[in-house]
DRENSEFI-947541 format. One line per field, with one value per residue (C-alpha): residue number from 1; x, y, z. Coordinates in Angstrom, 2 decimals, decimal comma, m for minus. Example, Ala and Ser with C-alpha at 12.3 -4.5 7.8 and 13.67 -1.06 7.14 Angstrom:
<sites>
num <- 1:2
c1 <- 12,30:13,67
c2 <- m4,50:m1,06
c3 <- 7,80:7,14
</sites>
This chain:
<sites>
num <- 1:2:3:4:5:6:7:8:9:10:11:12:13:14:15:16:17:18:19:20:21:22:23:24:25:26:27:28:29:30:31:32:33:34:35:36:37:38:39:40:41:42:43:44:45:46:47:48:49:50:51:52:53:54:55:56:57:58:59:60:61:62:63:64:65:66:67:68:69:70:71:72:73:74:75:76:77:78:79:80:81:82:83:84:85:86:87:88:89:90:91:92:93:94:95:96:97:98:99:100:101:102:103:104:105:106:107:108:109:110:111:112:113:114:115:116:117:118:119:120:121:122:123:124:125:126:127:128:129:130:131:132:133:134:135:136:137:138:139:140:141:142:143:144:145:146:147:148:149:150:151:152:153:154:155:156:157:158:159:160:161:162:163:164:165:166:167:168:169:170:171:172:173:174:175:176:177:178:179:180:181:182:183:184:185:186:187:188:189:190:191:192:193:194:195:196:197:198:199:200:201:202:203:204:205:206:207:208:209:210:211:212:213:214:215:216:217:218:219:220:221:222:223:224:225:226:227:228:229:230:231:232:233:234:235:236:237:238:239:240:241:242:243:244:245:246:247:248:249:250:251:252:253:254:255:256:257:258:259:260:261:262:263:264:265:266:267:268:269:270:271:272:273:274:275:276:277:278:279:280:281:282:283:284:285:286:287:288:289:290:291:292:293:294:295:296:297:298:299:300:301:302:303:304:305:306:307:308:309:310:311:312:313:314:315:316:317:318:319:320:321:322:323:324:325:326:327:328:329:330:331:332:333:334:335:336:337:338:339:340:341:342:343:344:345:346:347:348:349:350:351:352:353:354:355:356:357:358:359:360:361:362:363:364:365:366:367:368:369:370:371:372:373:374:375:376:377:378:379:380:381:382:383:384:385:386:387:388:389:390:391:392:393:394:395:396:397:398:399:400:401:402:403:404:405:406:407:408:409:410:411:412:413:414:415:416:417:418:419:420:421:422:423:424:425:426:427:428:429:430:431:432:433:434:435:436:437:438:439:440:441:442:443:444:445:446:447:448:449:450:451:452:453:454:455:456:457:458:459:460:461:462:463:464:465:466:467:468:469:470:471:472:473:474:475:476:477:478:479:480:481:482:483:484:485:486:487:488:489:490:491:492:493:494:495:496:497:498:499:500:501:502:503:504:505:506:507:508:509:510:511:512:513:514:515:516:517:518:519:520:521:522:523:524:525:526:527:528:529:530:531:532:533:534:535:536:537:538:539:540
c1 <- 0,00:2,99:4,42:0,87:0,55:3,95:2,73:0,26:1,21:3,88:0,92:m0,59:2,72:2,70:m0,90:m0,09:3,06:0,89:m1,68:0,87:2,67:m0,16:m1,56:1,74:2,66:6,27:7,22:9,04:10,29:7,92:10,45:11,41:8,51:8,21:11,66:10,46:7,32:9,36:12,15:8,67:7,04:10,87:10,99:7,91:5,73:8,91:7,53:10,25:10,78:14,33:14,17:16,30:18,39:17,74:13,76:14,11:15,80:13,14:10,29:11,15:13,58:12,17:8,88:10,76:13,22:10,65:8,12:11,06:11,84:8,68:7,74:10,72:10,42:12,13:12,93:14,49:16,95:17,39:18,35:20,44:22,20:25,72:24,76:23,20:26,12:28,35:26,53:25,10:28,38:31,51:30,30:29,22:33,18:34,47:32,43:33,30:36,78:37,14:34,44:36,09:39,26:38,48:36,07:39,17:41,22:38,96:38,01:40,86:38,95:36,30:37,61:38,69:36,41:33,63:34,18:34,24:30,83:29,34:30,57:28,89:25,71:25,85:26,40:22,57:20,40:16,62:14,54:11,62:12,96:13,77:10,91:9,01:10,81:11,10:7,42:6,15:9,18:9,54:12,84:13,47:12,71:16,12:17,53:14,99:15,53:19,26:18,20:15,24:17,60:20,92:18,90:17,35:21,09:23,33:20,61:21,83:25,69:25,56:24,15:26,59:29,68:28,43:27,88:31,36:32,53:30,26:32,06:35,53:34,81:32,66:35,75:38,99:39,45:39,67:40,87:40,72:40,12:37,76:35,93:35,25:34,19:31,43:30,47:30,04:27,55:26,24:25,15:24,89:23,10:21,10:19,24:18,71:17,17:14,73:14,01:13,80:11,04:9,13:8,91:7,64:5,03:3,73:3,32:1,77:m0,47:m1,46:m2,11:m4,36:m6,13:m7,00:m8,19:m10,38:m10,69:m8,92:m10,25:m8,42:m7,99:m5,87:m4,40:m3,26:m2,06:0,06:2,20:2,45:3,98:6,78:9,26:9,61:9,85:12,49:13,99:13,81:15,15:18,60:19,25:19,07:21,56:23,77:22,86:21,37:18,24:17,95:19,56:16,70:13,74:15,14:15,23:11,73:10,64:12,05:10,65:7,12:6,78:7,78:5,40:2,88:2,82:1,28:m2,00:m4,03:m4,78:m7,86:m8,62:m9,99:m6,79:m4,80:m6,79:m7,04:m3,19:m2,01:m3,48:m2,44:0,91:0,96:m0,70:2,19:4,91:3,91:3,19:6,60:8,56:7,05:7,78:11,38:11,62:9,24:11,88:14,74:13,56:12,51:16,45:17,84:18,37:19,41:22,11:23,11:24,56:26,12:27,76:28,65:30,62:32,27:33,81:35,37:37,19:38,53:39,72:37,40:35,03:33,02:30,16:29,86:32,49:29,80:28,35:31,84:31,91:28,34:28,77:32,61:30,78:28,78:30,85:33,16:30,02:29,08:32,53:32,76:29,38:29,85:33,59:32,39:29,21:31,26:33,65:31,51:29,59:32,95:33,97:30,71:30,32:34,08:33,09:29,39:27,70:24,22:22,93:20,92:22,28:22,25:25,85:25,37:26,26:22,99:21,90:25,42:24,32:20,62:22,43:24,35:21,82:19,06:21,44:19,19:20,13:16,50:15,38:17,53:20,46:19,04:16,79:20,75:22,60:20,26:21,03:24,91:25,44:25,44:29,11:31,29:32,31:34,59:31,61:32,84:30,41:30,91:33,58:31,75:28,13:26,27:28,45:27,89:23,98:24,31:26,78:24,31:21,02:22,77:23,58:20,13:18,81:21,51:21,37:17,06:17,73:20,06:17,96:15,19:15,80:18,75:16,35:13,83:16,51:18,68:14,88:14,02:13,06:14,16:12,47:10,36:11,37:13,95:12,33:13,84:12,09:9,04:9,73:10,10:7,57:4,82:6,45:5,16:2,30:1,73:3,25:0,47:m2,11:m1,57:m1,35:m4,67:m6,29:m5,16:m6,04:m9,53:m10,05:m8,67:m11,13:m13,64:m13,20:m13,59:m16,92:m17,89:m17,76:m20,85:m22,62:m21,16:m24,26:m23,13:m20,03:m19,85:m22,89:m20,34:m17,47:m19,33:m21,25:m19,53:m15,94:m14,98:m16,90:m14,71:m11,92:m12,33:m13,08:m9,55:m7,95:m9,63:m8,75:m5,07:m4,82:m3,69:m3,63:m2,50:m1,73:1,77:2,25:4,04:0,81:0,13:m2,97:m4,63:m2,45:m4,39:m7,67:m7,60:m7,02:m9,51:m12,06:m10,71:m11,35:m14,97:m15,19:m14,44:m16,25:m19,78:m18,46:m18,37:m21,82:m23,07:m21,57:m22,90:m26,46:m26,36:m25,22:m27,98:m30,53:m29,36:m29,53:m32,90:m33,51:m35,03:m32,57:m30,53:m27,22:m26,28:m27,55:m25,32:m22,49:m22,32:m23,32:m20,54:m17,96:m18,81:m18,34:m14,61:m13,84:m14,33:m12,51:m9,40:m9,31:m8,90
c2 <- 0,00:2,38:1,74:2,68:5,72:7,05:6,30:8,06:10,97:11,34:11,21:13,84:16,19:15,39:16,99:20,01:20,89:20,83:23,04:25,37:26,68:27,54:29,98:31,53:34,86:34,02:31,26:28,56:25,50:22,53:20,01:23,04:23,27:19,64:19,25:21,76:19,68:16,52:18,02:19,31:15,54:14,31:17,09:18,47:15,15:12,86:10,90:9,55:6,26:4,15:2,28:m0,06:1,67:m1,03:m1,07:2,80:2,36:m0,44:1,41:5,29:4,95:2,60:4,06:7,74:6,80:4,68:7,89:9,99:7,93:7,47:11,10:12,75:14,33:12,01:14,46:16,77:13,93:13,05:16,74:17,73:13,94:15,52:18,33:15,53:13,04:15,00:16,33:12,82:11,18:13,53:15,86:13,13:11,85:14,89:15,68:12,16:12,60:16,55:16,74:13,03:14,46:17,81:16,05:13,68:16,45:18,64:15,54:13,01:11,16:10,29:7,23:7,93:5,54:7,35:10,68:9,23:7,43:11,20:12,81:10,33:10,42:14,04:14,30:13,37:16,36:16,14:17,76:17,04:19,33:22,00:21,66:22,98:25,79:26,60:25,33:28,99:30,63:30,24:28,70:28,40:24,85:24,31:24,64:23,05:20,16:19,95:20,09:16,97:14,73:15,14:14,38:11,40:9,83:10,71:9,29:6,54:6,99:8,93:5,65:3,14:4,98:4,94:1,28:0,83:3,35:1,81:m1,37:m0,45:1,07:m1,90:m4,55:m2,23:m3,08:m1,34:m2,02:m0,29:m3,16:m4,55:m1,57:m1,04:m4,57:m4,17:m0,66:m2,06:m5,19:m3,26:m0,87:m2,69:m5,79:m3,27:m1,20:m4,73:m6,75:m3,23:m2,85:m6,62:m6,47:m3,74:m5,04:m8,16:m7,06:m4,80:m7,81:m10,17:m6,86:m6,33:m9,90:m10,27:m6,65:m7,76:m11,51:m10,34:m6,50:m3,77:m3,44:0,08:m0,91:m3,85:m1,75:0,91:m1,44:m3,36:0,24:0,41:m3,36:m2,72:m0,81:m2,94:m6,36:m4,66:m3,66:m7,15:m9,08:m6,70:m7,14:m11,06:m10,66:m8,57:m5,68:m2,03:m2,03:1,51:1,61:m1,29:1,22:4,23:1,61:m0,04:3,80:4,43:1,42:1,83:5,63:3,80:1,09:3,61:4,91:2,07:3,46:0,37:1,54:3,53:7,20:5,64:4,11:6,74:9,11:7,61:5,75:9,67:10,85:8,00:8,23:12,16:11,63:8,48:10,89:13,70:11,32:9,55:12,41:14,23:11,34:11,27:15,19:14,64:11,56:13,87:16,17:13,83:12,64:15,49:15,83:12,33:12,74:16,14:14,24:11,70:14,15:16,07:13,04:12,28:16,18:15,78:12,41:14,67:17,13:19,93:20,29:23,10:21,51:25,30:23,07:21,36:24,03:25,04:21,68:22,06:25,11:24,53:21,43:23,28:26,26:23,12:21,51:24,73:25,62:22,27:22,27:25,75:25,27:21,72:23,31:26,06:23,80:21,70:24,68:26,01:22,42:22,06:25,95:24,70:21,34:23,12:19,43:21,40:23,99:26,26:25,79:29,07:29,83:32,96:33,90:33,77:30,49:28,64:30,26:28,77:25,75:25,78:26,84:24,43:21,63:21,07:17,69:16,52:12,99:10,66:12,14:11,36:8,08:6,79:8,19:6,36:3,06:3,42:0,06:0,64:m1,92:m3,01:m6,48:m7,21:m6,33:m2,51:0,84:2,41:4,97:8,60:7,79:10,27:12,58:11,36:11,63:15,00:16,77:14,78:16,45:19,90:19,88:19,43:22,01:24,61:23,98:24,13:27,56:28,75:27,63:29,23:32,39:32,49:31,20:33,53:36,49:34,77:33,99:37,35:38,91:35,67:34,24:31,12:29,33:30,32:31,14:27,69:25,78:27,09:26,37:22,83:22,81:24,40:22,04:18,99:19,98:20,47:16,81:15,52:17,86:15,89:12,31:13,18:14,23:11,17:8,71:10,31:10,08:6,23:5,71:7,01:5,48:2,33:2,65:1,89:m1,40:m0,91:1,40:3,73:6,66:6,32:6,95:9,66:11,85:11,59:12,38:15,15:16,23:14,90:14,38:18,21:18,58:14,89:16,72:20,03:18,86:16,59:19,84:21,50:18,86:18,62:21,88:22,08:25,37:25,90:29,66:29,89:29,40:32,74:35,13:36,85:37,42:33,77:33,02:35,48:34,64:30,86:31,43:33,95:31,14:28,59:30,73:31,66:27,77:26,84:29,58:27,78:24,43:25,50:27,58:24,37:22,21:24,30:24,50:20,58:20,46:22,50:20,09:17,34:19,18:20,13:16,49:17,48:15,00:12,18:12,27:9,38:11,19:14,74:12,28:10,94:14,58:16,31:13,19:14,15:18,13:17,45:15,28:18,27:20,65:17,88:18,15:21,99
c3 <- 0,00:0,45:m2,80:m3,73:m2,03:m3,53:m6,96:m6,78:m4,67:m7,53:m10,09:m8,68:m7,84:m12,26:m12,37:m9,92:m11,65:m14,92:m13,71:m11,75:m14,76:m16,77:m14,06:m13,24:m14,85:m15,30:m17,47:m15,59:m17,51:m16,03:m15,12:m12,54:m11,03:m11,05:m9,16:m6,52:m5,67:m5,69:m3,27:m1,40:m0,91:0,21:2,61:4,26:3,91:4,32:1,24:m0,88:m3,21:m3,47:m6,81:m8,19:m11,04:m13,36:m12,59:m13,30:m16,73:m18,29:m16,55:m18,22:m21,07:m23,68:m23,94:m23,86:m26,66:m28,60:m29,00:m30,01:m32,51:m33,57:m33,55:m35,19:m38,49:m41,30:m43,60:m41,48:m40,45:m43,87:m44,79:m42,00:m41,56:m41,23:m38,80:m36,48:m36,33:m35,86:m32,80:m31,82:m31,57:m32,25:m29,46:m27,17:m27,64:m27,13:m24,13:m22,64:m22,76:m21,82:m18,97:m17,86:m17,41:m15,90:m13,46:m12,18:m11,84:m9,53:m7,23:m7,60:m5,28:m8,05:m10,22:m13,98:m15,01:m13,00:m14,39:m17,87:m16,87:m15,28:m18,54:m21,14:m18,99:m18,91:m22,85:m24,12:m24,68:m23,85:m26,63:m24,36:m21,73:m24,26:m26,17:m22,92:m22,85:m26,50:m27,61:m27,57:m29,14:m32,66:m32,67:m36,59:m37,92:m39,05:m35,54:m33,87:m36,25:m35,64:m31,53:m32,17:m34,10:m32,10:m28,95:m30,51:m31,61:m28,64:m26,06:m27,81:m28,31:m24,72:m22,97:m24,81:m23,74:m19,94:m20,16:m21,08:m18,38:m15,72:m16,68:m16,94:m13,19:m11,84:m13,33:m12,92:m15,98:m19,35:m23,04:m25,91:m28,31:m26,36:m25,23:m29,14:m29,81:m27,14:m28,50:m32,15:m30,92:m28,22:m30,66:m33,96:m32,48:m30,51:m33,49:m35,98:m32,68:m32,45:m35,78:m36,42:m33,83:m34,78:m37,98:m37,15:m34,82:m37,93:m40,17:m37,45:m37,34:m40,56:m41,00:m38,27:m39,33:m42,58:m41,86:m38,34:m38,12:m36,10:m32,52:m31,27:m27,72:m28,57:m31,52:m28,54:m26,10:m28,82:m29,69:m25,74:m25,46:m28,70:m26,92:m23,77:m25,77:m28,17:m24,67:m23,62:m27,05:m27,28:m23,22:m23,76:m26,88:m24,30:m26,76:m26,13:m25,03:m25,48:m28,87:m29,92:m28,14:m30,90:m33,84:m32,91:m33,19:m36,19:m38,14:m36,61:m37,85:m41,44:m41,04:m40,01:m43,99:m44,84:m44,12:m42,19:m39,01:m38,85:m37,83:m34,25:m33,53:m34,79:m32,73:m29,09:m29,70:m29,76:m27,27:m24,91:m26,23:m25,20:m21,33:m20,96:m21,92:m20,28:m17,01:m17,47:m17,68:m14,82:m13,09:m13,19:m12,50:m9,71:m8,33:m8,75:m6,73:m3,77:m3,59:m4,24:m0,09:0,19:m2,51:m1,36:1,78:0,43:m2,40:0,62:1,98:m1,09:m1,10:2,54:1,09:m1,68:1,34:0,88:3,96:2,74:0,90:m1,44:m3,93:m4,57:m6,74:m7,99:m9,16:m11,05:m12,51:m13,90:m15,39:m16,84:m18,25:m20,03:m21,16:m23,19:m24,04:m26,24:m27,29:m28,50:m30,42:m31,68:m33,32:m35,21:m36,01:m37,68:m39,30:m40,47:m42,23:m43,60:m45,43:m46,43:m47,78:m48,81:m46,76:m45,87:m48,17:m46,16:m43,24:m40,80:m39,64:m37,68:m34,15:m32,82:m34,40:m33,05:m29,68:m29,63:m30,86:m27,56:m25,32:m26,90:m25,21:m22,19:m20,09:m18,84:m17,98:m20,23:m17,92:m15,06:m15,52:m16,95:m14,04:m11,44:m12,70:m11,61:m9,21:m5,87:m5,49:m7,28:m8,11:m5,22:m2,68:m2,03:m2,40:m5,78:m5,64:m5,73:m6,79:m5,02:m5,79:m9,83:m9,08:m7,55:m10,41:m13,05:m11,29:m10,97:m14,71:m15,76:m13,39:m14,55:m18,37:m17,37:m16,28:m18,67:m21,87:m19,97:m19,23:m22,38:m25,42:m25,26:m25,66:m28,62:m30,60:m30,15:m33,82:m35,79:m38,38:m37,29:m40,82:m43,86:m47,59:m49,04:m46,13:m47,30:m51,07:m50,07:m48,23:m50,55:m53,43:m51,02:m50,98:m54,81:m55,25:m52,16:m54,21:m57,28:m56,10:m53,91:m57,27:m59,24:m56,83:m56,05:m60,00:m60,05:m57,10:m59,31:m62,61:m60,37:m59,95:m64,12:m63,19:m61,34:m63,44:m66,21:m65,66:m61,95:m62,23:m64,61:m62,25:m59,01:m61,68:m62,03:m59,36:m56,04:m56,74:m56,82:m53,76:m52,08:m53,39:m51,93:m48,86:m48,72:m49,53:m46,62:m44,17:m45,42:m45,60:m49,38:m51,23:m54,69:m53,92:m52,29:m48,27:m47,84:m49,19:m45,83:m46,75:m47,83:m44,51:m42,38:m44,04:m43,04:m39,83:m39,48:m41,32:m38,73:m35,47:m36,64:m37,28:m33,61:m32,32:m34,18:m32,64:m29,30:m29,99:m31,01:m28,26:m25,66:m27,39:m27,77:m23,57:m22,96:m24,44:m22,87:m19,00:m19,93:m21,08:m24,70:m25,61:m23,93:m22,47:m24,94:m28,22:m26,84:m26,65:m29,61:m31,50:m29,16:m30,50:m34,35:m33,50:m31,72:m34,51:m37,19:m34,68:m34,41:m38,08:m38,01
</sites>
């Protein structure tokens, strides 16, 4: 019943923290507020959870990593594909090796093989976290594409290399060769068991689907299931289970083109997948909070051992992590922006001040860093405490916290008077839609011409009198225009059109509620009329 109790008193610190910065007048990130109440339940209403680091990693990260990979644009991958490895694994090699060493060299008393594991745990980036911050912003698409797909890779690359640190520290053992033999199956093994998976599930799937029907609740709790049994399949193959979550993601958001799952799957799996993310990663903010105290003493201890008794280098410690975390982000991303304008790698690509310093701020830690740092063992293999962990736990929490507030307070000033997209983005984009304008055309036509089989009169009276109306109203709800995207004033007329449409679906929602209080009409019939008006609104 405890266990219970904390659940759910965590579920609800989620729901508070929701509510709370919405009604504030300042913006403050969320996963802020949600550390607050978490060090809040830990403190005032001595509430608090200890949970075994490896139930913490299969409980938060492959769902976490699975909708990211899911979720992420293709295309903007597929454009910007040198931008994000380099920043997905050069800088998370970089950052391993320069925040390893400075780390040993401030507290000798932390392990090599520690510090290297604090720095590669330290190196993801959280788009989720930033994407809180920067949602209402404008950050332009290019940038915020380059944020979305390095954090996607280096969760990845980031979690591999601390495996092999946590090893080399847990053994006392390290070597080179094999170090890189257990990074290529770790990681190789890792995204063909995920993908393998995935892909499997979607043929078993679409098999069943077309012999027996699609039920959506099934549908739903089968996309909830994927990640944790591609999870499962690398970690018996001694592979990443991680690295298997991001491929699973990957190859469901291609199966997912294939166009067999209905609207009322599509519909409710969303919106499950959004309340499961934005419970999950509440959560783990709400969790770092409630140890915060806890690990504050034992970082405390591990600072005396190193011979400084005032606990303040704690924070010295945090924030000169910090300053050498942006340093290298900052001189690896124009580094890379130089060699690719040399090498002319990304056409397009924004190379001035301001974008390399949204670049660098945009590099929030959030709760990849700390779901990974929480799994560190608690002793080693000959029986002993591991060397420095609370300390590792505490540096790992401070980052995300400082790089929280930076990006915070920092993005808003950098997006200031930018552009939310570049003229060539739009080109593309408006050329998409031309090419999805056309193929909707000729396959509503081919649909069409289908129907002589039936009847020839038929067919040519909807030729002529519905399909320009079917085909309007796919235009509507894709949102197709042959007129070009950046015409202010077509711009400024559809959204006028669409705010005096929700304006009559909430006029008629309320007049429908009304009925049904007054019982002209029953609850069940308002229901079901209600469900029809939110669907048109979802489609606007």
């Amino acid at each position: 019943m405890e266990s219970i109790h904390i659940a759910l008193t965590m579920l609800a610190a989620v729901l508070v923290s929701g509510i709370f910065v919405r009604i504030i007048p300042v913006p403050i990130p969320l996963p802020l507020v949600q550390i607050a109440l978490g060090m809040l339940i830990a403190g005032v209403f001595e509430q608090g959870v200890a949970l075994s680091p490896d139930v913490f990693f299969l409980l938060f990260l492959p769902p976490l990593l699975f909708l990211d990979g899911w979720r992420i644009p293709k295309d903007d991958l597929r454009r910007d594909w040198v931008g994000v490895t380099l920043l997905a694994f050069g800088l998370v090699l970089m950052t391993v090796i320069g925040v390893g060493y400075v780390m040993h060299w401030m507290v000798p008393a932390m392990p090599l093989a520690v510090a290297f594991a604090l720095a590669a745990i330290i190196s993801p980036t959280d788009a989720v976290a930033v994407g809180g911050i920067a949602r209402k912003l404008g950050i332009p698409n290019r940038i915020m594409g380059l944020i979305e797909g390095e954090a996607l890779f280096n969760d990845a690359s980031g979690l591999v290399a601390f495996r092999v640190a946590v090893v080399a520290a847990t053994t006392g053992t390290f070597a080179l060769s094999s170090a890189a033999g257990s990074f290529v199956w770790v990681s190789v093994v890792g995204l063909l068991s995920g993908a393998l998976v995935a892909y499997g599930v979607a043929l078993l799937s679409n098999y069943f689907t077309e012999r027996f029907g699609e039920e959506p609740g099934p549908a739903v709790l089968l996309s909830l299931l994927i990640p944790f049994a591609a999870y499962f399949v690398a970690e018996m193959l001694n592979a990443s289970g991680i690295l298997a979550a991001v491929a699973a993601g990957l190859v469901k958001s291609h199966s997912e083109l294939s166009g067999r799952v209905s609207a009322t799957t599509r519909v409710r799996r969303r919106a499950i997948w959004d309340m499961i993310q934005f419970a999950l990663n509440g959560i783990i903010f709400v969790l770092l909070g409630e140890q915060l105290p806890r690990i504050f003493e034992g970082a405390r201890t591990a600072v005396e051992q190193s011979g400084h008794q005032n606990p303040l280098w704690l924070a010295v410690y945090a924030v000169v992590i910090c300053v050498v975390l942006a340093a290298l982000r900052f001189g690896w991303i124009y580094a890379c922006l130089m060699l690719s304008r040399r090498l002319r790698l990304q056409s397009g690509s924004d190379h001035s001040l301001r974008a390399l310093l949204i670049l660098s701020v945009g590099g929030v830690r959030g709760a990849v860093t700390l779901a990974g740092v929480m799994t560190l063992p608690l002793l080693l293999e000959s029986g002993e405490p591991f060397p420095a962990r609370d300390l590792a736990i505490f540096l790992a929490s401070s980052v995300i916290i400082i790089s929280l507030v930076v990006a915070s307070v920092g993005l808003p000033l950098l997006v200031r008077g930018m552009p939310a997209a570049t003229v060539p983005y739009k080109s593309q984009r408006q050329a998409a839609q031309n090419a999805a304008h056309a193929a909707v055309r000729e396959s509503l036509n081919r649909e069409i011409n289908a129907l002589e089989r039936v009847s020839n009169a038929e067919a040519e009276r909807v030729r002529q009198d519905t399909a320009p109306r079917i085909l309007s109203a796919l235009e509507d709800a894709l949102q197709i225009s042959a007129a070009s995207d950046s015409d202010v004033q077509i711009h400024n007329e559809r959204l006028a059109e669409i705010r005096m449409h929700r304006a009559a679906l909430e006029a008629a929602r309320n007049a429908i509620a009304k009925l049904a209080v007054q019982r002209t009409i029953s609850d069940a019939l308002a229901r079901e009329m209600i469900e029809r008006l939110d669907a048109d609104e979802l489609r606007l």
